[in-house]
N, C-alpha and C positions, 0 to 999 in steps of 0.2 A: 464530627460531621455525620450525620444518621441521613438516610434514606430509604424507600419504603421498594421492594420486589410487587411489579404489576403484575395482576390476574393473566396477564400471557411471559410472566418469569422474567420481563424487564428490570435492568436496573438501570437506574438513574444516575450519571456523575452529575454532582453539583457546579451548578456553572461557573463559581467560583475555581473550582480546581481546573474544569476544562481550559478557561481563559488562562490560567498560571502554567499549563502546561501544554500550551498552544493543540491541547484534542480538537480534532474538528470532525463532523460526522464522518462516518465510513471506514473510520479506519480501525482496523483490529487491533482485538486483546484476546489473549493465554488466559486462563481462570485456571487457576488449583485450587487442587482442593488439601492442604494441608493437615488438618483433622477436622472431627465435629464442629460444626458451627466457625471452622477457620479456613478461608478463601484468599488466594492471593491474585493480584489481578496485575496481568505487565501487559503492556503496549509492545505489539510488536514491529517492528524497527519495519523501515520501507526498503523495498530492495532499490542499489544505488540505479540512477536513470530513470525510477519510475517516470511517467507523466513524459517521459520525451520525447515519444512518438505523438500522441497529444499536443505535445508545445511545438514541434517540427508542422503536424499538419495543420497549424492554427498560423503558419507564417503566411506574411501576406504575399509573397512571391508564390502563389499558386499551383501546383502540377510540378512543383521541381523535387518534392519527396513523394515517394512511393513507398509504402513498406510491402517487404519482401514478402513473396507467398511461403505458407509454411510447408509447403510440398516440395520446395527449392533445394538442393542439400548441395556439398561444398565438392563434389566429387568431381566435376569437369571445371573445377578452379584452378589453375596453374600459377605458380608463384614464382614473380617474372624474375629473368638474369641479372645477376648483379654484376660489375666488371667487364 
């Protein structure tokens, strides 16, 4: 399968391979560079939970998730008695 490097250093996956390998836009890949003229190109894996803050605030039960501010830290959290 050949494809051609665009005037702004794009390349192209063939739609064929995108659709067999469920790629969809946006998502990244690793390129090496192996030697002259040999490039290896991996997809890099998503971290687990992407998207679930996303899918949390797209529920329809409104105003019941909040994500946490990142200025928050865990230091006046107590970790309640057990027994």
């Amino acid at each position: 399968m050949n494809t051609t490097v665009s005037s702004k250093g794009r390349i192209v996956l063939p739609a064929d391979l995108r659709r067999r390998d469920g790629i969809k836009a946006g998502q990244k890949f690793e390129v090496e560079r192996l030697e002259r003229g040999e490039y290896r190109l991996k997809r890099l894996s998503r971290g687990r939970n992407r998207g679930l803050v996303r899918l949390l605030l797209a529920c329809p039960a409104r105003g019941w998730f909040r994500p946490a501010d990142r200025t928050e830290t865990t230091v006046g959290i107590r970790a309640p008695e057990i027994g």
